[in-house]
C-alpha positions in Angstrom: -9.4 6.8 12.3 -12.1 4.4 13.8 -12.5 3.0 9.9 -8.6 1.4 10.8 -8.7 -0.1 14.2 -7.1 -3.4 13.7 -9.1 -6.4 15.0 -8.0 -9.4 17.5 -6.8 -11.2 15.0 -4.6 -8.4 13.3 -0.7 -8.1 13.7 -0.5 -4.5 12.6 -1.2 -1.8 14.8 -3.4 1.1 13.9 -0.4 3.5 12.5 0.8 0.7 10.2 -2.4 0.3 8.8 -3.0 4.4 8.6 0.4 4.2 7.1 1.2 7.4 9.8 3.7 5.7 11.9 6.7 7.9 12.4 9.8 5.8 11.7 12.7 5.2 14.7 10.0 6.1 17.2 10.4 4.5 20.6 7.6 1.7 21.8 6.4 3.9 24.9 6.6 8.1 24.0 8.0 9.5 26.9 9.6 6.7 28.6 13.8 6.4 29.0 15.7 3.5 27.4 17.3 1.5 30.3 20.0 -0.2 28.9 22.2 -0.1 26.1 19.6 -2.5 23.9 16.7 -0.4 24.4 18.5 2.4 23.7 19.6 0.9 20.4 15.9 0.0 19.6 14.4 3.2 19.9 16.8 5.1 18.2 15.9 7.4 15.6 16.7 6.0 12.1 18.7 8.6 9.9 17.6 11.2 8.3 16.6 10.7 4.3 16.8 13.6 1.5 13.4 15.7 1.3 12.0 14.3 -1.9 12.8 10.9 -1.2 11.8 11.3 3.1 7.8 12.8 1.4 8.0 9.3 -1.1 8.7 6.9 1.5 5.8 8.7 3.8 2.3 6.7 2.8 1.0 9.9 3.8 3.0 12.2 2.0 2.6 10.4 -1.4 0.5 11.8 -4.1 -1.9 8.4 -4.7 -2.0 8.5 -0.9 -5.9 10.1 -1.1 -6.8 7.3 -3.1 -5.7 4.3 -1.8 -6.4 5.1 2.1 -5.7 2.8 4.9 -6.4 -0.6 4.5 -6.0 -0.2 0.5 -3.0 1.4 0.8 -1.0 -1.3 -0.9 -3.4 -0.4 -4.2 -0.8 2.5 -4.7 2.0 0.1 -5.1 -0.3 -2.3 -7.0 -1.4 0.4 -9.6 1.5 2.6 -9.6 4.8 1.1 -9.1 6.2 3.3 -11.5 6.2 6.4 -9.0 7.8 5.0 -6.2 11.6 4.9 -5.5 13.7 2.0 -6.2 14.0 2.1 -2.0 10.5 0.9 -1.8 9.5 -0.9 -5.1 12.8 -3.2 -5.6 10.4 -4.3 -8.8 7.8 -5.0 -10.7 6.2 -6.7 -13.6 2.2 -7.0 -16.0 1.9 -9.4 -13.3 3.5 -8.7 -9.8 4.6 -5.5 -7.5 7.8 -6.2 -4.6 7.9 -3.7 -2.3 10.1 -3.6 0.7 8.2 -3.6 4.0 7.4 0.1 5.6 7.0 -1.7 8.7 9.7 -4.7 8.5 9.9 -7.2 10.9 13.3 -8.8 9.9 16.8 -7.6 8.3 14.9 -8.1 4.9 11.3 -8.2 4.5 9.3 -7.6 0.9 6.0 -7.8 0.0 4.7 -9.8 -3.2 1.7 -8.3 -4.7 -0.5 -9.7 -7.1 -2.0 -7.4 -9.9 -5.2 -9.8 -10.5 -7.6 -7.9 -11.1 -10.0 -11.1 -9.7 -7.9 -11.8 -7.4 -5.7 -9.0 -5.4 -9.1 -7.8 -3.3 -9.8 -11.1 -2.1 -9.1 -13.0 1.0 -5.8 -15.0 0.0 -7.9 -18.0 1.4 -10.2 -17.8 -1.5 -7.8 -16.4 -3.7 -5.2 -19.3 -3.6 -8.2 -22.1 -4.7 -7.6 -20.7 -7.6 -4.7 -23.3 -9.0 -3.5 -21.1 -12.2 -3.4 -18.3 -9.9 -1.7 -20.1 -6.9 0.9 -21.7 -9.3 1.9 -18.1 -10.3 2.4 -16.7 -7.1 4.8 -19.5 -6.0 6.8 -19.2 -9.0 7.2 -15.7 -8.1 7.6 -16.2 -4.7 10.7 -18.6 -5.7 12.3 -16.4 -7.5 11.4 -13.1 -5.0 13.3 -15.9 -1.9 16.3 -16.0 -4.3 16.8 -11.8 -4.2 16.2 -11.7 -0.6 18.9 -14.6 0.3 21.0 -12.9 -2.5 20.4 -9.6 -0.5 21.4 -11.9 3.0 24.3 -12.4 1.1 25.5 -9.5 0.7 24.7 -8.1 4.3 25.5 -10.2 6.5 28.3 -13.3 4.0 30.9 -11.6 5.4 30.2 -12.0 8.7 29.4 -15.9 8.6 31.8 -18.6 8.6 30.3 -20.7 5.8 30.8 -18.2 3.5 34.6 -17.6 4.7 36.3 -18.9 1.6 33.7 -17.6 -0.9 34.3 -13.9 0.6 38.1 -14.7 0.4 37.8 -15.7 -3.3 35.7 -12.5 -3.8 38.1 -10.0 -2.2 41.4 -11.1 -3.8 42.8 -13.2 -0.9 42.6 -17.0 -2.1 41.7 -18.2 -6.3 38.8 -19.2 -7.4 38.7 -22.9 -8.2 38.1 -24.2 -11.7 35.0 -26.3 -12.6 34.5 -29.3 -14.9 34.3 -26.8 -17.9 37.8 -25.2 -16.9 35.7 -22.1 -16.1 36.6 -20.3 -12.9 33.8 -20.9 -9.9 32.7 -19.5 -6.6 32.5 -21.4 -3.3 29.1 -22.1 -2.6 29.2 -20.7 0.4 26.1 -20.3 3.2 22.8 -21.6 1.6 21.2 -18.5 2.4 17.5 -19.4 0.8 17.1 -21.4 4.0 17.1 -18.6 5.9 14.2 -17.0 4.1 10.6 -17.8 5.1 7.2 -17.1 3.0 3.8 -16.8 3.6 0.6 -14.9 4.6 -1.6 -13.9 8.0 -4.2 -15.7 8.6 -5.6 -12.3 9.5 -4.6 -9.7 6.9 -4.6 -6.4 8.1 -4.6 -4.9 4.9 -6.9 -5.7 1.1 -4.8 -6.6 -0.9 -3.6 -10.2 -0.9 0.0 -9.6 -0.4 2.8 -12.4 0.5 5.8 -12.4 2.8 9.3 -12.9 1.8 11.4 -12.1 4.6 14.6 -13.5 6.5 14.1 -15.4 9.7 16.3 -13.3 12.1 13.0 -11.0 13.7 15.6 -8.6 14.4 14.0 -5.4 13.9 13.3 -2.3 16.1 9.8 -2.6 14.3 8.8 -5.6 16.5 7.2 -3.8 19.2 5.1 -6.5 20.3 3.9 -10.1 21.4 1.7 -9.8 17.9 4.0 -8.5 15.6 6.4 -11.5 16.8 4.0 -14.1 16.6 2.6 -13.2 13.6 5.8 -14.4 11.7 6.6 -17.4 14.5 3.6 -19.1 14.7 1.2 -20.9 12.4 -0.6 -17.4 11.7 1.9 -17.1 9.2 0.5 -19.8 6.6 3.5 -21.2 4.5 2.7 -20.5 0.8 3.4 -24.0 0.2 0.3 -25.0 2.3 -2.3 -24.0 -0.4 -4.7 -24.5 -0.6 -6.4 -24.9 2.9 -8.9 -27.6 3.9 -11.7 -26.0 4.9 -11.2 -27.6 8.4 -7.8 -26.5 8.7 -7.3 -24.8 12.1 -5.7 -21.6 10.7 -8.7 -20.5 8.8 -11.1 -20.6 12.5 -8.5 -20.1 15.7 -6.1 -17.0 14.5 -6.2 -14.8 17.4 -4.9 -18.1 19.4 -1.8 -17.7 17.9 -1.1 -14.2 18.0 -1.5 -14.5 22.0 0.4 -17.7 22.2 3.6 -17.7 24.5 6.7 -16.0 23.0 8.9 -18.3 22.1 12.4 -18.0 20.3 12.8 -18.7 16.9 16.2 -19.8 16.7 17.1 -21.9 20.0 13.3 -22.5 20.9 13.4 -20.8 24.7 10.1 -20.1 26.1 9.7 -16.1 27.5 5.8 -16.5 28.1 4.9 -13.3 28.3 8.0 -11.3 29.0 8.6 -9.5 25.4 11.5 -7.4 26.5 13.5 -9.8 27.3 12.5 -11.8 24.0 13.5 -8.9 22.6 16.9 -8.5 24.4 17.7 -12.3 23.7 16.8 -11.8 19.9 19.8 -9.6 19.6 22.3 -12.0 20.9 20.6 -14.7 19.0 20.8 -12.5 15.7 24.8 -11.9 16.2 25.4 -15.7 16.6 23.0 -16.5 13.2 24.7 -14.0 11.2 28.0 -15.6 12.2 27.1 -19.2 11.3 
């Protein structure tokens, strides 16, 4: 496995990139939970069906042999077509969106290019490309409008901007009428705001893949200071920022950020170096956003 060990500036650990990581497994084998939190953390995830438990394993799946390790997003790239609707949500001649094996936040996807001239390449020198850069945004506007639509649905009827809209939408108040006389929603929560895209200044992986995730961080797959940071700090390059000045301080001082103080996303508290109770604190923090 030496031919995976992720580098100083990497936010994936060694069973991500393997793809080997056995899903719901605590942060420490062996050790007790020792409150109700951690206990919910490391809690196995249920069970899946056989067939689809062997498609959702990297491991298991039969391009698995050839697209190893750090190319194992080549698979989805190449392939789409044999993965599960819960893994490829779609795909196009042009682009593959996968949901994260690993995710990091309520939902998380990955865009992937199908450039043959572009997907092996560091997303640096991928994105001076301007054709190529201008299609990847426009897809990465239209993959942040499924994931707020997908926030939506989760977590709308939860949150009180979106009271009267889930009122319309279960029969307890009318719709109103537009301009048109035509019957209209409440706009509700303006979900897109909660959705952030990007890429590592360090990819773990070859493929140039994007980002699309929701802000929240609340995920029993953040299991430490670098897989927080990697989505909270500048290591996470907007995809709006391209391209990059060749001085710009992401492209020379990643692992700076990765080992940067925990700090929280939503109310800005400062934890240092004390992730587990970060990680407590993002819990309460993700009940109050959802409620917003």
């Amino acid at each position: 496995m030496s031919g995976v060990e992720p580098g100083p500036d990497e936010a994936l650990t060694r069973e991500e990139i393997a793809g080997t990581e056995v899903p719901g497994a605590p942060v420490a084998s062996g050790s007790k939970p020792r409150n109700a939190f951690s206990e919910l953390m490391s809690r196995k995830s249920p069970k899946a069906p056989a067939a689809e438990a062997r498609l959702q394993s990297q491991s298991q799946h039969p391009f698995r042999k050839l697209y190893k390790d750090r190319d194992g997003l080549g698979a989805y790239i190449h392939h789409p077509e044999s993965y599960p609707s819960s893994r490829v949500a779609y795909h196009n001649d042009s682009f593959v969106v996968i949901y994260d094996m690993y995710p990091k936040a309520s939902v998380h996807t990955l865009l992937l290019p199908r450039s043959r001239a572009h997907s092996k390449q560091h997303p640096f020198d991928a994105f001076e490309d301007a054709a190529f850069l201008a299609g990847v945004r426009a897809e990465v506007a239209e993959l942040k409008q499924h994931v707020a639509k997908e926030l939506q649905r989760k977590f709308g009827k939860f949150s009180a901007k979106d009271a009267e809209r889930e009122a319309v939408l279960n029969g307890e108040q009318e719709a109103y009428v537009g301009a048109d006389g035509k019957p209209r929603l409440p706009a509700g929560r303006d979900w897109l705001k909660e959705v952030v895209a990007g890429i590592h200044a360090g990819p773990s992986m070859n493929h140039v893949h994007v980002h699309v995730l929701s802000r929240d961080m609340f995920s029993e797959k953040v299991k430490h200071r670098k897989h927080y940071n990697s989505f909270n700090t500048p290591f996470l390059v907007d995809i709006a920022d391209f391209p990059l000045p060749k001085d710009d301080v992401r492209r020379h001082k990643k692992g700076a950020f990765l080992s940067s103080d925990l700090v929280c996303w939503r109310c800005g508290k400062n934890f240092v170096n004390q992730f587990a109770k970060l990680k407590a604190h993002l819990a309460v923090e993700f009940e109050a956003w959802k409620k917003e």
